[in-house]
C-alpha positions as CSV (number, residue, x, y, z in Angstrom):
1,X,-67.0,-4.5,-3.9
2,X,-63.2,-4.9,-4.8
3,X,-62.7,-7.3,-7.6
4,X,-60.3,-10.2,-6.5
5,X,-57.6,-11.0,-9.0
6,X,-56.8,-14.3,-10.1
7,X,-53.8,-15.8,-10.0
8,X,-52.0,-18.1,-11.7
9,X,-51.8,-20.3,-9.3
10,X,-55.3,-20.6,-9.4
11,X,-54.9,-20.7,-12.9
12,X,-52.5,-24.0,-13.0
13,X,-54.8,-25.9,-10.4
14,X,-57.9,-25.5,-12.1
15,X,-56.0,-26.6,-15.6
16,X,-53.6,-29.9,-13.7
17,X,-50.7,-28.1,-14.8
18,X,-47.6,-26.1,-13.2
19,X,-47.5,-22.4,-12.6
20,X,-44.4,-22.3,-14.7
21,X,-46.3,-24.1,-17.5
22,X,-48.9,-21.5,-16.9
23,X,-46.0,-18.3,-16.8
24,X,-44.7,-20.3,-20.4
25,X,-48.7,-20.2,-22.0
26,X,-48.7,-16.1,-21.5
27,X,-45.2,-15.4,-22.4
28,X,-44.3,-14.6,-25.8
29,X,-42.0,-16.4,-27.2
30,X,-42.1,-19.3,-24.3
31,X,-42.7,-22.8,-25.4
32,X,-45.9,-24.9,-24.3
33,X,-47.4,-27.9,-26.3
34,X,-50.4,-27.0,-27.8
35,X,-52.4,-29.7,-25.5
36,X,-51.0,-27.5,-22.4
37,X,-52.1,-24.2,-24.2
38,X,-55.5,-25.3,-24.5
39,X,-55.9,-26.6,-21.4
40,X,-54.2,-23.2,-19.4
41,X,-56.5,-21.1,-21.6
42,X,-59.2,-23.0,-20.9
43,X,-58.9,-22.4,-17.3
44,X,-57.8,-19.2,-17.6
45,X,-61.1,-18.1,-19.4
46,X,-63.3,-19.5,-17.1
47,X,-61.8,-17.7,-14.1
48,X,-61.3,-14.8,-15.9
49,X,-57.8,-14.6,-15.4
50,X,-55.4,-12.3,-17.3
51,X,-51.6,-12.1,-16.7
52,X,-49.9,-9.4,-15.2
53,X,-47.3,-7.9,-18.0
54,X,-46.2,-5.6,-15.6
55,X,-45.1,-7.7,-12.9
56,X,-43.8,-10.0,-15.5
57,X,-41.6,-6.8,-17.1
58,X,-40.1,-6.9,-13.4
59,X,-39.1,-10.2,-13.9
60,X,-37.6,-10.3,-17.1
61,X,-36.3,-6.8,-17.2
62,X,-37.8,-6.4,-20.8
63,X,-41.1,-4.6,-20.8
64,X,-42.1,-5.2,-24.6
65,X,-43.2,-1.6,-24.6
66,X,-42.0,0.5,-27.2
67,X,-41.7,4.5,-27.0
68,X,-43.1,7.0,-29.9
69,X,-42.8,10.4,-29.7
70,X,-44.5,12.5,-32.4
71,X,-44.7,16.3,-32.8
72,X,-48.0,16.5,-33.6
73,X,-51.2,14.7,-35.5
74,X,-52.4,16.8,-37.5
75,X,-50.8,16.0,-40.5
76,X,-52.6,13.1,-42.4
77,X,-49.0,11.3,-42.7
78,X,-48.3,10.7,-38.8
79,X,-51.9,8.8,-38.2
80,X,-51.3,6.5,-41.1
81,X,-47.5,5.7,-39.6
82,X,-48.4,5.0,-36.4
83,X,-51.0,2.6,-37.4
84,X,-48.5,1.0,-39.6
85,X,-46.0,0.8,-36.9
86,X,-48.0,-0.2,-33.9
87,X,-49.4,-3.4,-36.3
88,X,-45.7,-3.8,-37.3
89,X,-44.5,-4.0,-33.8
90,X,-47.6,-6.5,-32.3
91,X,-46.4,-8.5,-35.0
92,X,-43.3,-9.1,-33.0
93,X,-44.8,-9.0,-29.5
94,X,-44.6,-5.5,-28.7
95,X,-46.8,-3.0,-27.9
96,X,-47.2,0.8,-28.6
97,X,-47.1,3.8,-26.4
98,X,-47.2,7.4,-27.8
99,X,-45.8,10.4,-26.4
100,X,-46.9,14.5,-28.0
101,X,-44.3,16.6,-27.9
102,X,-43.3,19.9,-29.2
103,X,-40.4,20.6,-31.2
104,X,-38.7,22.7,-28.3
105,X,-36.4,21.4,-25.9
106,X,-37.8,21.8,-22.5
107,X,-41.0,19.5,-24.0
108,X,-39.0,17.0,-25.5
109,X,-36.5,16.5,-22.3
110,X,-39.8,16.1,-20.2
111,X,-41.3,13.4,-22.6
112,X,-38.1,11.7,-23.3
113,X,-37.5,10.9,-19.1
114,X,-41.6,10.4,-18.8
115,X,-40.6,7.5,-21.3
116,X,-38.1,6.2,-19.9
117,X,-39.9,6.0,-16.3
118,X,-42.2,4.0,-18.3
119,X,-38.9,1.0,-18.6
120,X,-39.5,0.9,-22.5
121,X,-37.4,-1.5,-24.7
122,X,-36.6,1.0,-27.1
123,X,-38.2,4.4,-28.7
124,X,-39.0,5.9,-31.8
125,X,-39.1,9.6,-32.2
126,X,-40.7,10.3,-35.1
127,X,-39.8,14.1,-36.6
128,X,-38.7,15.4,-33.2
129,X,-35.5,16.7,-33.0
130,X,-33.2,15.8,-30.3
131,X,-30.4,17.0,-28.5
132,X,-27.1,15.5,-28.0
133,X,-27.5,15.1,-24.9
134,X,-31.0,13.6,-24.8
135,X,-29.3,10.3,-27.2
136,X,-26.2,10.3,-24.5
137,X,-29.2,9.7,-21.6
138,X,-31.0,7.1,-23.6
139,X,-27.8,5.7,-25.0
140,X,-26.5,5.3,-21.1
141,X,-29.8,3.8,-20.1
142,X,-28.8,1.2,-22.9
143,X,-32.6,2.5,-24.5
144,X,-32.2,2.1,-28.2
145,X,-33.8,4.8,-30.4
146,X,-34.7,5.2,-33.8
147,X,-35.4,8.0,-35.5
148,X,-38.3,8.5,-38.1
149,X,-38.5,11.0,-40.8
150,X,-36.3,13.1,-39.2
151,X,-32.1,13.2,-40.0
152,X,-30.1,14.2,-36.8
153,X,-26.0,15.0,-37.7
154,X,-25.3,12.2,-34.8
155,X,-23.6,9.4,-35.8
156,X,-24.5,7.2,-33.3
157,X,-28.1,7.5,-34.1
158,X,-30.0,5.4,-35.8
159,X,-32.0,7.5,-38.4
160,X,-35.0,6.0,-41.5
161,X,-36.5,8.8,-44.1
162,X,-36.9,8.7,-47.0
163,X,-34.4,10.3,-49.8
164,X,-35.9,14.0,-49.3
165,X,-33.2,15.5,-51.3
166,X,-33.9,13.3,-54.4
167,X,-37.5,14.1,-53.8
168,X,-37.3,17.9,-53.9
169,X,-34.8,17.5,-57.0
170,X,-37.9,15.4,-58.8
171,X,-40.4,18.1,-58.3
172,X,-37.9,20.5,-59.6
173,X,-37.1,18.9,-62.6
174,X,-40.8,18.6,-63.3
175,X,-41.8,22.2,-62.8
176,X,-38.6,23.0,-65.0
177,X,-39.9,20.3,-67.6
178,X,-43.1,21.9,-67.4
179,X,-42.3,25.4,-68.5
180,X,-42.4,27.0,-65.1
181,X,-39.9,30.5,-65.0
182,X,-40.8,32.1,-61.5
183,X,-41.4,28.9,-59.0
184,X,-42.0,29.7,-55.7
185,X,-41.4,27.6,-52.6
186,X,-43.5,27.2,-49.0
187,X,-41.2,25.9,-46.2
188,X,-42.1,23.8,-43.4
189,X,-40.3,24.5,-39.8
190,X,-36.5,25.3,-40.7
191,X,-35.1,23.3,-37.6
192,X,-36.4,20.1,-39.5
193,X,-34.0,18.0,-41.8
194,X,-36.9,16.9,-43.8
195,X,-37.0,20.7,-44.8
196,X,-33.4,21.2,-45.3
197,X,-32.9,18.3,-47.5
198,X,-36.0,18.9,-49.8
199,X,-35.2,22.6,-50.1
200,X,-31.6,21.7,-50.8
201,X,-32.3,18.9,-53.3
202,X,-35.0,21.3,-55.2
203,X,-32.7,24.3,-55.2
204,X,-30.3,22.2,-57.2
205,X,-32.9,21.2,-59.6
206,X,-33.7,24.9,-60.0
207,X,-29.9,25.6,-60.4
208,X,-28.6,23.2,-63.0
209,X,-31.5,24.0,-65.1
210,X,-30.8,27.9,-64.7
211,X,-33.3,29.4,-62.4
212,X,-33.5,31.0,-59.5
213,X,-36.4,30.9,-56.8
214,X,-38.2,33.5,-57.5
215,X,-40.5,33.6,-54.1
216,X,-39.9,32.2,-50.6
217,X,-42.5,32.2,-47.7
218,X,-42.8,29.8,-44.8
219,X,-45.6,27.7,-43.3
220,X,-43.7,25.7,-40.8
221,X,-46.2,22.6,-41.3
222,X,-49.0,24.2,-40.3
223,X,-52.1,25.0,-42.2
224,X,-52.6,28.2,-40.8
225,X,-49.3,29.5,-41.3
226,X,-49.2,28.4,-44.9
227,X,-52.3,30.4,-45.4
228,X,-50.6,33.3,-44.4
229,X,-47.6,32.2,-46.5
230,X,-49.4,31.9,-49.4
231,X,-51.6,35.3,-49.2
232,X,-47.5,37.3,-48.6
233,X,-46.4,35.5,-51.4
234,X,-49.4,35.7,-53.7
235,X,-49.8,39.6,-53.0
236,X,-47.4,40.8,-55.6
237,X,-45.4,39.2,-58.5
238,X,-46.9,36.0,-58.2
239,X,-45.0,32.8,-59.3
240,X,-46.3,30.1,-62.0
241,X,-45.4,27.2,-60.2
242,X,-44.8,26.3,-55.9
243,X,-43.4,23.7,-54.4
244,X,-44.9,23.1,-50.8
245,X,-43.2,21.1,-48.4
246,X,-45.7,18.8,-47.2
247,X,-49.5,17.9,-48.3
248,X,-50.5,18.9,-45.0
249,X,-49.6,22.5,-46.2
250,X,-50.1,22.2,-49.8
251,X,-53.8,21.6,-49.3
252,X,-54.2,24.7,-47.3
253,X,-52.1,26.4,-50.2
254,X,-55.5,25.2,-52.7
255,X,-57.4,25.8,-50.8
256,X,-56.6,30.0,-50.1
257,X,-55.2,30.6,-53.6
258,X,-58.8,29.2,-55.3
259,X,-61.4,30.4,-52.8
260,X,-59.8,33.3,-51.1
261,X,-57.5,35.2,-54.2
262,X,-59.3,33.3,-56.9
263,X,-56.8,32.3,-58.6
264,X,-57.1,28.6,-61.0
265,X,-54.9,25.6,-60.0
266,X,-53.5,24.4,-62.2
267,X,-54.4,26.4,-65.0
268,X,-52.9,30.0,-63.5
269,X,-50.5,28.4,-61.4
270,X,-49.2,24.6,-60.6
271,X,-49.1,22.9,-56.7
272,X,-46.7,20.5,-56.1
273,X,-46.7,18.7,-52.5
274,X,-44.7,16.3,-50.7
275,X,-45.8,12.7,-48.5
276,X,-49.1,11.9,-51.0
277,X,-51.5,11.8,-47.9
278,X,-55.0,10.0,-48.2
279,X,-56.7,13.6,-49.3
280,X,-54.1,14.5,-51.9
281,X,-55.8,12.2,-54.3
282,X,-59.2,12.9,-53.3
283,X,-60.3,14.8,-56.5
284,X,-61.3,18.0,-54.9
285,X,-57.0,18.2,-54.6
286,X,-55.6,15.7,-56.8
287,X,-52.5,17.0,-55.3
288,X,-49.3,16.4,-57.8
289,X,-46.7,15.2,-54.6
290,X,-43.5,12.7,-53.8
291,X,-45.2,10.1,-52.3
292,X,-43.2,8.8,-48.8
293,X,-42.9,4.9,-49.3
294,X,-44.4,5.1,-45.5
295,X,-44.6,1.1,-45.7
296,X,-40.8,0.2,-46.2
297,X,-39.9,2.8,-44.0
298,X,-41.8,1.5,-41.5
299,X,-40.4,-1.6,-42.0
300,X,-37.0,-0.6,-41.7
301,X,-37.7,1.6,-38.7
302,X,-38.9,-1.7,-37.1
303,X,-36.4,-4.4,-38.0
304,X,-33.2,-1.4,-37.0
305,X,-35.0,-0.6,-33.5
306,X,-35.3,-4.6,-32.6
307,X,-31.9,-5.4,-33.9
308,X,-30.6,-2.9,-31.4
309,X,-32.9,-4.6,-29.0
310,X,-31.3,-7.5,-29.4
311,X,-28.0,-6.6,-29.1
312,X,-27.1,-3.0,-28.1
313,X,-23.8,-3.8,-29.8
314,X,-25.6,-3.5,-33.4
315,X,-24.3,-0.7,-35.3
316,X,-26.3,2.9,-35.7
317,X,-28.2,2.9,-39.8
318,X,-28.8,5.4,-41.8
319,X,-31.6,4.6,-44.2
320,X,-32.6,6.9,-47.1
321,X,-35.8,5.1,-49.5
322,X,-36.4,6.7,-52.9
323,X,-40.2,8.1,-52.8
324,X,-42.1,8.1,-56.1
325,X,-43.1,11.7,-57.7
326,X,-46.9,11.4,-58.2
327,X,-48.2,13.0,-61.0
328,X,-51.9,14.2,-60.8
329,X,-53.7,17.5,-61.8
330,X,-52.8,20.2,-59.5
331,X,-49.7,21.2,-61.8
332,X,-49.5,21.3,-65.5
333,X,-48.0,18.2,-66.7
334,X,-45.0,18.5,-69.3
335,X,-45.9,17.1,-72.9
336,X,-45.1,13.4,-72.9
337,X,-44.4,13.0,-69.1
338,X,-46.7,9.8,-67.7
339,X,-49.5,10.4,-65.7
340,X,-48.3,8.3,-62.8
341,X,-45.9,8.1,-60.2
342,X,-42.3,7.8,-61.8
């Protein structure tokens, strides 16, 4: 048999109140006394009533819905961030609802108007890359976006990472401080930002201290193409140190230079990461790595997407956060440097 909804009007008789009283109860942010509250809840548990958010969305033209777009899961970094920003955005009455999607146009166009079918308050896209004319639709459907660990050069877009460029000069300065004279480095996909900047900021590093890179492969942020990136760059005239781009790689990068060309980490050459996932301090890794200050970038992520919520007059951000280098046993640690974060 079909299950017969209850409504609120059902809902306000069997509590002596009004259906608006009833609407106000179930509507975040709506005033009731706490005697009404009880007494609507009350009622509404023993029908077994729940409000309809959709129909309510109609209404108000405000779904509380927010949009997330994410390339892809498998990195230990994304799971952790979405957790920390669906919590984050409950907190303020909102809930989450993730979109995949590749880094290639035709996906992302797809997923962007499959969101915004979906009447979502806002969207955060985090390390997708989108086009200029993807922000002009949003920006005329009056969606605000954020974008999360990924840089775009659009102005008008409001854009949290964290200071990749002082992170890949840190890791340089360490491998330098270290001793280190043929450093190699894994990159992750090249249309990324994230990339660019920690490349940039660790060739500069290299640089000023006189070096040059002496090897260059690239994994693209997967850990089957850093495999194959570090068996190319591993085959002849191996370097003492490498920089990997993210943990998500880096791990892979252990994992085939000690079990597959036998070769000692740290002792015959030193790993450096970047993000400090959960497994980069499990001790089978203890991954040296920038740690992302995923909690404050959350944070700013949330409070620059509802500010532009609030008034789509708000001006676009551009927030950079300073990340930690995390010093652990993977690399050979320079005589007097602490064995923490600095």
């Amino acid at each position: 048999m079909a299950q017969i909804k209850v409504t609120s009007a059902e809902v306000a008789a069997r509590a002596g109140v009004s259906q608006s009283a009833v609407s106000r109860v179930f509507t975040p942010g709506a005033s009731a006394s706490p005697k009404t509250a009880e007494k609507v809840k009350r009622a509404a548990a023993e029908l077994g009533y729940r409000p309809n958010v959709l129909a309510r969305a109609m209404v108000s033209g405000k779904s509380r819905i927010i949009g997330v777009i994410v390339a892809y899961l498998e990195n230990q970094f994304y799971p952790d961030v979405l957790e920390k920003l669906s919590n984050a955005l409950q907190a303020e009455g909102y809930h989450v609802l993730v979109f995949m999607a590749s880094n290639t146009s035709g996906n992302i166009n797809r997923v962007v108007e499959e969101i915004l079918d979906y009447q979502v308050d806002g969207i955060i896209a985090a390390s997708v890359a989108l086009s200029s004319e993807l922000s002009d639709r949003c920006q005329a459907a009056n969606i605000p976006m954020v974008l999360f660990n990924r840089g775009q050069d659009d102005t008008s877009m409001s854009i949290v990472t964290s200071d990749n460029l002082a992170g890949g000069r840190k890791i340089a300065d360490f491998l330098v401080a270290g001793g280190h004279q043929k450093i190699g480095y894994i990159a992750g996909w090249e249309g990324a930002s994230t990339q660019r900047d920690r490349e940039a900021g660790f060739l500069q590093g290299l640089t000023e201290a006189g070096l040059s890179l002496h090897a260059r492969t690239v994994g693209n942020f997967h850990m089957d193409q850093a495999r194959e990136a570090t068996l190319q760059m591993f085959t002849q005239d191996p370097p003492d140190a490498v920089f990997v781009a993210n943990d998500h790689m880096a791990l892979a990068v252990m994992d085939t230079l000690r079990h597959e060309l036998g070769i000692k980490v740290p002792e015959e050459v030193s790993v450096v990461g970047y993000d400090d996932v959960t497994m980069s301090s499990w001790p089978s890794y203890n991954l040296t790595t920038v740690r992302q200050p995923a909690n404050r970038m959350v944070a700013e992520t949330v409070t620059t997407l509802l500010a532009k919520i609030n008034d789509i007059e708000t001006l676009p951000r551009k927030v950079e956060i300073e990340g930690p280098l995390i010093v652990r046993k993977s690399a050979r640690i320079p005589e007097g440097w602490p064995d923490e974060g600095i």
